[in-house]
ROTOR-503851 format. One record per residue (C-alpha): residue in one letter; x, y, z; residue number from 1; chain. Coordinates in steps of 0.05 Angstrom, whole numbers, plus 5000, padded with zeros to 4 digits. Layout:
# ROTOR-503851
+------+------+------+------+-----+-----+
: type :    x :    y :    z : seq : mol :
+------+------+------+------+-----+-----+
:    A :    X :    Y :    Z : NUM :   A :
...
+------+------+------+------+-----+-----+
This chain:
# ROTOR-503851
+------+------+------+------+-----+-----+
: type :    x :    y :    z : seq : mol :
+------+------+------+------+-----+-----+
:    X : 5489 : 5174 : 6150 :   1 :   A :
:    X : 5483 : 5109 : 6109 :   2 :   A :
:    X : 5419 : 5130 : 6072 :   3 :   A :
:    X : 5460 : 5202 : 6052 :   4 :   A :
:    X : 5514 : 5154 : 6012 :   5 :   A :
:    X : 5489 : 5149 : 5949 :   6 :   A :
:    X : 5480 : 5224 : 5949 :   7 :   A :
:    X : 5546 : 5231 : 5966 :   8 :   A :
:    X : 5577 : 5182 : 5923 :   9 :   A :
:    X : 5543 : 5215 : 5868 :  10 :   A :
:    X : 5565 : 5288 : 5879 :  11 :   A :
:    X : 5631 : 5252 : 5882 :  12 :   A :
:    X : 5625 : 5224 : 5815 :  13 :   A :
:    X : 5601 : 5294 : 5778 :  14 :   A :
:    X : 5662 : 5334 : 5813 :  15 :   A :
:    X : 5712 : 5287 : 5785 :  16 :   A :
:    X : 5679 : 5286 : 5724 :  17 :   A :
:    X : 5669 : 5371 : 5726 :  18 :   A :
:    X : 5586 : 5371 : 5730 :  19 :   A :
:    X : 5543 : 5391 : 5775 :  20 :   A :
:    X : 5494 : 5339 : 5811 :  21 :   A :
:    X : 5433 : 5384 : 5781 :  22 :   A :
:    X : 5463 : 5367 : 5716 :  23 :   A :
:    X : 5469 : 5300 : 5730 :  24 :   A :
:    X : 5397 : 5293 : 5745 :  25 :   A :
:    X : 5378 : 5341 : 5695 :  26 :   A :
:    X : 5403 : 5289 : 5650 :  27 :   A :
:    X : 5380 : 5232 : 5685 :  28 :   A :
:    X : 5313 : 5264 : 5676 :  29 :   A :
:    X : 5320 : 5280 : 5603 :  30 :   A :
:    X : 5340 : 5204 : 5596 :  31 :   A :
:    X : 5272 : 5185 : 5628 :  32 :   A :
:    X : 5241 : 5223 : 5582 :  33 :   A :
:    X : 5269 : 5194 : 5521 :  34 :   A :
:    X : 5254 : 5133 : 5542 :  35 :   A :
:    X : 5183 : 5151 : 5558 :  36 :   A :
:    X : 5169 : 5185 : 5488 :  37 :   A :
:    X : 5201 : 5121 : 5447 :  38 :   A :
:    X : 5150 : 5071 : 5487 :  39 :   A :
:    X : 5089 : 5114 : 5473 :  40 :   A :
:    X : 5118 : 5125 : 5388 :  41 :   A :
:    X : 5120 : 5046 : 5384 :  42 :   A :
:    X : 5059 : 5039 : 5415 :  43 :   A :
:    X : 5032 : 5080 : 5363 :  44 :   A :
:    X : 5068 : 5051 : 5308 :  45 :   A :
:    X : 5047 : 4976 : 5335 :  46 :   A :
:    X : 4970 : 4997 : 5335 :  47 :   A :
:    X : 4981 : 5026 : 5261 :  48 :   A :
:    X : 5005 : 4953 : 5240 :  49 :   A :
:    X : 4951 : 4915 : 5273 :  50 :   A :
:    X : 4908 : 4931 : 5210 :  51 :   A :
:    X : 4968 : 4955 : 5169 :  52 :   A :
:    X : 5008 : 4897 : 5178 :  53 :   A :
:    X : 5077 : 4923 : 5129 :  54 :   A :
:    X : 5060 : 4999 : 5114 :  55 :   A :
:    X : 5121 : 5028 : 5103 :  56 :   A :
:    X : 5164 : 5080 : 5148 :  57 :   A :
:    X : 5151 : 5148 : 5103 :  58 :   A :
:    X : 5080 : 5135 : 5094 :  59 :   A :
:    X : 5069 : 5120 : 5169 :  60 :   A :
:    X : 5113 : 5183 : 5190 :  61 :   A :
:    X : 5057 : 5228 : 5164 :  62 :   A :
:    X : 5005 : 5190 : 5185 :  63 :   A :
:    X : 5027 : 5208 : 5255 :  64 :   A :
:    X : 5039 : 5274 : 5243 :  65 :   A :
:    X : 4967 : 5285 : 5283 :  66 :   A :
:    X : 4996 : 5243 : 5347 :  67 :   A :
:    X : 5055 : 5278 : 5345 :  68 :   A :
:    X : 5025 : 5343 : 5348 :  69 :   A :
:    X : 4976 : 5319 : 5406 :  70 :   A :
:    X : 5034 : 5286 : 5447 :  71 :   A :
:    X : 5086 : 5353 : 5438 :  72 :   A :
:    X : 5135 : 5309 : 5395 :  73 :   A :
:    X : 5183 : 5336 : 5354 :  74 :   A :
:    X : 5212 : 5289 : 5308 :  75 :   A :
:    X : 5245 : 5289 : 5241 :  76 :   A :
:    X : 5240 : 5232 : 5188 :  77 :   A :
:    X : 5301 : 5209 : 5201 :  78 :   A :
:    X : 5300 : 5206 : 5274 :  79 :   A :
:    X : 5236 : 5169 : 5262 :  80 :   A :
:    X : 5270 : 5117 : 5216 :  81 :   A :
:    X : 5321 : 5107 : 5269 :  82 :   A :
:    X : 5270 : 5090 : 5322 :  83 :   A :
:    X : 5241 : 5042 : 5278 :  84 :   A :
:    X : 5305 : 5010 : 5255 :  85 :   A :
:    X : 5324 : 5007 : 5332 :  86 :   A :
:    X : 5262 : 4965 : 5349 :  87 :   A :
:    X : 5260 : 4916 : 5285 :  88 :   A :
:    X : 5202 : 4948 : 5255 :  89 :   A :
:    X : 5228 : 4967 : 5187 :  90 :   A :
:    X : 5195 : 4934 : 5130 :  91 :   A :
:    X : 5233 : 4895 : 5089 :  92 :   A :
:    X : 5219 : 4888 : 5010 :  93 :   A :
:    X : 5212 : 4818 : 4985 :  94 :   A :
:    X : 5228 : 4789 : 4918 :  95 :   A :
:    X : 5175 : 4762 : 4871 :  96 :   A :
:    X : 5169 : 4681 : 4865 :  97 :   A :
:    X : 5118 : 4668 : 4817 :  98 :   A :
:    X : 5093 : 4686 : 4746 :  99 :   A :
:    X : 5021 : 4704 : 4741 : 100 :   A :
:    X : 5024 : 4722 : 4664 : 101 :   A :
:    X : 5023 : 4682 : 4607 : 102 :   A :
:    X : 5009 : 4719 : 4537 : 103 :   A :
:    X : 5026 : 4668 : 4498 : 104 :   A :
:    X : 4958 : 4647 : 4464 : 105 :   A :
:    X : 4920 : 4646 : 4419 : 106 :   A :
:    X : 4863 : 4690 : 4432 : 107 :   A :
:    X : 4858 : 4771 : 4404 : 108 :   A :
:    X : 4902 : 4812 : 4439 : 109 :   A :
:    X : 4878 : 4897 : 4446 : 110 :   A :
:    X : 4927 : 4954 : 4436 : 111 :   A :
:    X : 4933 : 5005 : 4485 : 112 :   A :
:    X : 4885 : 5054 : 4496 : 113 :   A :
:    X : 4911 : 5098 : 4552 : 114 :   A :
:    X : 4975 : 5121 : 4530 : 115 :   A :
:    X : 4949 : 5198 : 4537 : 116 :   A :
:    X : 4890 : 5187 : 4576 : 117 :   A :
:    X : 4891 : 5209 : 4651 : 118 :   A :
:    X : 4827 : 5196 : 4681 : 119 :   A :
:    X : 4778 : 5257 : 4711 : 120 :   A :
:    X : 4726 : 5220 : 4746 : 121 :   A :
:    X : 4712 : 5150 : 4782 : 122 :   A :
:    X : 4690 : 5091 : 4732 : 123 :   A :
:    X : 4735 : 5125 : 4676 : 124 :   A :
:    X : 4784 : 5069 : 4677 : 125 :   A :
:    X : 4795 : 5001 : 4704 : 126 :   A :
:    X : 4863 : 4976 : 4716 : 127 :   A :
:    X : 4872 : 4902 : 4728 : 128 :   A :
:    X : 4929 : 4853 : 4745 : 129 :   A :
:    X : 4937 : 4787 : 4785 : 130 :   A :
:    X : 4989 : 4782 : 4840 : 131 :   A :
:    X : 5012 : 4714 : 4881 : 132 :   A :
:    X : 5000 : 4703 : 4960 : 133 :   A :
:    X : 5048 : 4643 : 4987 : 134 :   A :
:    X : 4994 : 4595 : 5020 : 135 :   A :
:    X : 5030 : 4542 : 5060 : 136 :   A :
:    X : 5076 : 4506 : 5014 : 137 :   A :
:    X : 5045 : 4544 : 4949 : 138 :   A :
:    X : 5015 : 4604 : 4918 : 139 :   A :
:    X : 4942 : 4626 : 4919 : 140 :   A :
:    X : 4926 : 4685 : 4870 : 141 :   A :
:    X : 4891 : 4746 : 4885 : 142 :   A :
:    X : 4862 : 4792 : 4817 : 143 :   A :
:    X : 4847 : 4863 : 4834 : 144 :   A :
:    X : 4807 : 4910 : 4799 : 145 :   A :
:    X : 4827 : 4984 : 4815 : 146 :   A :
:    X : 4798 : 5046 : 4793 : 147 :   A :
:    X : 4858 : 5084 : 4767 : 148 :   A :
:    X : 4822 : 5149 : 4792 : 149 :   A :
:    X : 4809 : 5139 : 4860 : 150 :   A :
:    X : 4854 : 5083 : 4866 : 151 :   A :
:    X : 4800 : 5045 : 4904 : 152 :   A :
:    X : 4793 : 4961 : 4891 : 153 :   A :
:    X : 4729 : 4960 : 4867 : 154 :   A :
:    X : 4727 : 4885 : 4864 : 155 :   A :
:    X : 4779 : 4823 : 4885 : 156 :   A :
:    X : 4780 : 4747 : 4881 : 157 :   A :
:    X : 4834 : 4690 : 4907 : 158 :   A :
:    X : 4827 : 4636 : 4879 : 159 :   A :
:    X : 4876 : 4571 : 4885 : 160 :   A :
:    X : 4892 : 4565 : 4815 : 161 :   A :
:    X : 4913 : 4619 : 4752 : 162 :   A :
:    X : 4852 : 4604 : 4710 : 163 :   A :
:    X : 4802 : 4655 : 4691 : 164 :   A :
:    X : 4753 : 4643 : 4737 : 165 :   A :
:    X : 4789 : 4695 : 4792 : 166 :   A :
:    X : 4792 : 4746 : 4742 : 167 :   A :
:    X : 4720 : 4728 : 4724 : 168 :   A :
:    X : 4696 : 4736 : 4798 : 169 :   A :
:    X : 4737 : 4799 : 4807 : 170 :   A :
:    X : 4700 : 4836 : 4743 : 171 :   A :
:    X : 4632 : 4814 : 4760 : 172 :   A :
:    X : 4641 : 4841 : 4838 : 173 :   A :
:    X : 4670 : 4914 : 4804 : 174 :   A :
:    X : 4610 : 4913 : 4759 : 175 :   A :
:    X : 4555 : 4899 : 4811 : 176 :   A :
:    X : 4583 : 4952 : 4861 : 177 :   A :
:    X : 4598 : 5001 : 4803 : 178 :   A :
:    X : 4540 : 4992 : 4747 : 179 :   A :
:    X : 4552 : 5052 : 4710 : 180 :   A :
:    X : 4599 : 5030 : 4655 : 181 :   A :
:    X : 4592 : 5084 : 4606 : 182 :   A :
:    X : 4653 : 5102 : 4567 : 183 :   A :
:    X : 4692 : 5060 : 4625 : 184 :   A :
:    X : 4759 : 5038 : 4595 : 185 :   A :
:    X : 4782 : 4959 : 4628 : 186 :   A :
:    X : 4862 : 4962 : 4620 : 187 :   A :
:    X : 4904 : 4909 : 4642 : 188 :   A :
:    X : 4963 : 4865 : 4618 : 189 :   A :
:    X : 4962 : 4808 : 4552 : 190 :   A :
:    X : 4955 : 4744 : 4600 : 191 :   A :
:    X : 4910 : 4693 : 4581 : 192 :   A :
:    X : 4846 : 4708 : 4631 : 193 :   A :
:    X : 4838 : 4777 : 4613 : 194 :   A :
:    X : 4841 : 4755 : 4534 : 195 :   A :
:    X : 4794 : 4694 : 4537 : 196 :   A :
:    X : 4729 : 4691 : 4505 : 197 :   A :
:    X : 4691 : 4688 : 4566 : 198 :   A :
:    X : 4733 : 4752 : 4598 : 199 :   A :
:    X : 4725 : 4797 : 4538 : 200 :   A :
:    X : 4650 : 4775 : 4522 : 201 :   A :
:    X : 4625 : 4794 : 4596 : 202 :   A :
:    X : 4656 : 4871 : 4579 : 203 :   A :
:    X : 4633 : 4868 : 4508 : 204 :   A :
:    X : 4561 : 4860 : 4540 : 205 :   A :
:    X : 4576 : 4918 : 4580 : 206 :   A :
:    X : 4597 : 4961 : 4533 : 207 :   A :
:    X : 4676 : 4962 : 4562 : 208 :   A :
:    X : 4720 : 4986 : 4521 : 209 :   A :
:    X : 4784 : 4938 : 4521 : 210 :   A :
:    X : 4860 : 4965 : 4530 : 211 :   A :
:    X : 4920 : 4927 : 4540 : 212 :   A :
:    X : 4990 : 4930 : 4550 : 213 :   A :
:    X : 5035 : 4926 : 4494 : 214 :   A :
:    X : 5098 : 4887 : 4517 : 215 :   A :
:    X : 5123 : 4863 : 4578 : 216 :   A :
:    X : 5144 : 4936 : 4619 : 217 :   A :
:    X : 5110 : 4942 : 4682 : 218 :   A :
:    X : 5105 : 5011 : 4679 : 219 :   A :
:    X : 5049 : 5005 : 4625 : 220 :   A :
:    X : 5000 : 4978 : 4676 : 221 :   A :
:    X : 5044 : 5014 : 4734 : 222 :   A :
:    X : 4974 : 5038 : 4780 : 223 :   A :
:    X : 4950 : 4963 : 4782 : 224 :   A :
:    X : 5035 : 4937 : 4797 : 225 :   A :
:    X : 5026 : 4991 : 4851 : 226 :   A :
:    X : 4969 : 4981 : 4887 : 227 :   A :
:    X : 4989 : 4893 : 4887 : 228 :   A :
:    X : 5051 : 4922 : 4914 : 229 :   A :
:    X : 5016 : 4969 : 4973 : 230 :   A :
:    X : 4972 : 4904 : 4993 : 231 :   A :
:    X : 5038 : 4859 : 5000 : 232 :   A :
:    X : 5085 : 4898 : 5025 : 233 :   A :
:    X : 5042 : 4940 : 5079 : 234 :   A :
:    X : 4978 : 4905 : 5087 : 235 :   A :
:    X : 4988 : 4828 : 5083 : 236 :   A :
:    X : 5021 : 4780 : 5126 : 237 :   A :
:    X : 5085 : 4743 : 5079 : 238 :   A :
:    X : 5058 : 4676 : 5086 : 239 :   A :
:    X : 4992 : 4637 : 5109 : 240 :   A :
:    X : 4975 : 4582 : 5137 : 241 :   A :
:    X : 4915 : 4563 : 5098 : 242 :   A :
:    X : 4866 : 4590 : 5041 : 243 :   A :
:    X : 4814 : 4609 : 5088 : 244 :   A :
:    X : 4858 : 4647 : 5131 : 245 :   A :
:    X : 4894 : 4688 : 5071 : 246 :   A :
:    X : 4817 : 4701 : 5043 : 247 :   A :
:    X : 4786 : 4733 : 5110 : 248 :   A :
:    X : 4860 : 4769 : 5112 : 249 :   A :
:    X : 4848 : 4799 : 5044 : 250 :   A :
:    X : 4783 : 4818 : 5059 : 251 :   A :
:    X : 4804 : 4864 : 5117 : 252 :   A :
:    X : 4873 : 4889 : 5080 : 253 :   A :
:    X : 4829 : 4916 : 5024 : 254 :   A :
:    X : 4777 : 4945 : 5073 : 255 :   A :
:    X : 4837 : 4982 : 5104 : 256 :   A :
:    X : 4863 : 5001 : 5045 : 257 :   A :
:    X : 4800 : 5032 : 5015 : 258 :   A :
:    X : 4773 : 5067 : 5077 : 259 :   A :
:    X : 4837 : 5090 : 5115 : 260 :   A :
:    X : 4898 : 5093 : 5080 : 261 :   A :
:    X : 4904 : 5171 : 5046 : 262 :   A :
:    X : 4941 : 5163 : 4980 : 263 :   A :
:    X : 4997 : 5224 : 4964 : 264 :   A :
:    X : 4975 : 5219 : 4887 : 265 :   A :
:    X : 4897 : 5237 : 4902 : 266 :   A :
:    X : 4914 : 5293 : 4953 : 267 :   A :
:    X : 4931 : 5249 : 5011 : 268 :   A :
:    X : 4850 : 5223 : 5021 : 269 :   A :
:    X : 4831 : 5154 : 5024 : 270 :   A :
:    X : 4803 : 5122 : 4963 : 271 :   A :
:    X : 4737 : 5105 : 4987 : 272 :   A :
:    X : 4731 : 5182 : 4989 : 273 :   A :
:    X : 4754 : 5194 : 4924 : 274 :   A :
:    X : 4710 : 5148 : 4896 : 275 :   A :
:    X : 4648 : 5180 : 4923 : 276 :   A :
:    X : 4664 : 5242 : 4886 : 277 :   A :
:    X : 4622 : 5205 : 4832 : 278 :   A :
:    X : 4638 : 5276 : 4787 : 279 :   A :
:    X : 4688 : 5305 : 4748 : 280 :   A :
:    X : 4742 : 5342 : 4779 : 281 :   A :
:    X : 4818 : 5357 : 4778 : 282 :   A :
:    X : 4843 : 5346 : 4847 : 283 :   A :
:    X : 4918 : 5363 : 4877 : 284 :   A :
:    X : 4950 : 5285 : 4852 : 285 :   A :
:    X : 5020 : 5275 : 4831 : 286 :   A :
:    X : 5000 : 5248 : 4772 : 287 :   A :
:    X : 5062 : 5218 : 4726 : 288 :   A :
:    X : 5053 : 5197 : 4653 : 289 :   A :
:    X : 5094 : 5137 : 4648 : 290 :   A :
:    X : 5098 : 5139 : 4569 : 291 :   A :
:    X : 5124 : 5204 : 4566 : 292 :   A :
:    X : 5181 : 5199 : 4611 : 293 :   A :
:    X : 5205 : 5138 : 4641 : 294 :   A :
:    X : 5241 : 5164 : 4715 : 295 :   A :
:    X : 5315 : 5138 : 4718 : 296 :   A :
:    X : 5300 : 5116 : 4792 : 297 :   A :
:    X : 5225 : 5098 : 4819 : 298 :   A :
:    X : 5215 : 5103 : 4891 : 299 :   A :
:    X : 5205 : 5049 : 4940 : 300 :   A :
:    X : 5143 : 5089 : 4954 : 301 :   A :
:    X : 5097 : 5132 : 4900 : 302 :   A :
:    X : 5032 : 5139 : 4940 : 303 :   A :
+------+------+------+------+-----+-----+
């Protein structure tokens, strides 16, 4: 009798409550279930931000469109951003702490070459910026060159300090992995590294041409603000411990960023396989000129 009383108490419970004990454990089951299907989603989102340390929740949605489908989930965006805020793993946006640009100088500053150019092809155009890792008590800064077509980094330095010799590194790494430079455009902003003598002689010899912004609007360098903003907010741990450690770190962010994360803007492929295109062509992108119309509202996430 004793080991029938929780069975009994049970069908108790439903008939006050006016269910059936199959409903119960329907429910019970469907619980389980729930449950079960969360774990194995945060698994999956956990092994996405091993290498992805801070990708964000709408890009990561359709990347696991593919898992969903193998698993039988069904589940919308918003349930998804639910789950996420439920188990901490939202990614918040922090604010920026340190200047990286100085324009005032004395050396020639270049006017803008790319206010109606969208390029067709890799090696078209160069976008550059420098953007600020927190090291320990200070900053180390890391100068990206990106090719605005296939938005892949085609060369990167950190270096401890804001003089030129980052940007310096950066260039020659793009221009020994990519040294076709015909009719390549170099855009970036006014600051002092991109303008000095040494900078502009090195694509001079290469036969850059030189574009730069014209004031102080992000939006007129807005691929190279992007991609800085992709690295630290999805790729990149907030702070390090030491130089070393943020260097190897950087190293594998960019790797993941060239190789495996698809971009919305060059029809949801990776860089690294836009790049290889290496021809002319006009693929599906969401392309927006930003001196045409400037949007009211940007969103958190463009790519």
């Amino acid at each position: 009798m004793e080991q029938h009383e929780p069975n009994r108490v049970t069908g108790l419970c439903c008939s006050l409550l006016g269910y059936s004990r199959q409903a119960y454990y329907q429910y019970q089951k469907q619980q389980e279930q729930e449950a079960f299907q969360e774990e194995i989603i945060v698994q999956e989102v956990l092994k996405h931000r091993k290498l992805q340390k801070r990708i964000g929740g709408r890009k990561l949605f359709g990347m696991m469109q593919v898992f969903f489908n193998q698993h039988g989930i069904g589940m919308g965006r918003d349930a998804f951003f639910n789950l996420l805020g439920n188990y901490s793993l939202l990614v918040r946006i922090r604010k920026r702490k340190a200047i990286t640009t100085n324009s005032n100088h004395p050396y020639r500053k270049y006017p803008n070459l790319i206010k109606e150019f969208i390029p067709i092809a890799p090696n078209q155009l160069w976008v550059c910026d420098i953007t600020y890792i927190v090291i320990g008590d200070g900053f180390g800064y890391l100068s990206l060159v990106t090719d605005a077509f296939s938005r892949k980094i085609v060369g990167f330095c950190l270096h401890k300090s804001l003089s030129a010799q980052g940007t310096i590194m950066a260039l020659k790494q793009a221009l020994k992995n990519n040294p076709n430079t015909k009719g390549l455009i170099h855009h970036s902003d006014r600051g002092v590294q991109y303008c000095c003598y040494e900078y502009v002689e090195i694509l001079q010899k290469n036969n850059i041409k030189i574009s730069m912004t014209e004031n102080g609007d992000p939006l007129e360098n807005a691929i190279a603000e992007r991609v800085n903003g992709i690295l630290k907010t999805e790729l990149l741990e907030e702070l390090f411990g030491s130089f070393k450690q943020a260097q190897e770190a950087i190293a594998i962010a960019i790797s993941t960023y060239n190789h495996l994360r698809p971009h919305n803007s060059i029809g949801n492929i990776t860089p690294f396989e836009a790049h290889s295109l290496n021809r002319p062509v006009t693929p599906k992108r969401l392309w927006k000129n930003y001196y045409q119309t400037k949007p009211k509202e940007v969103a958190v996430e463009m790519d």
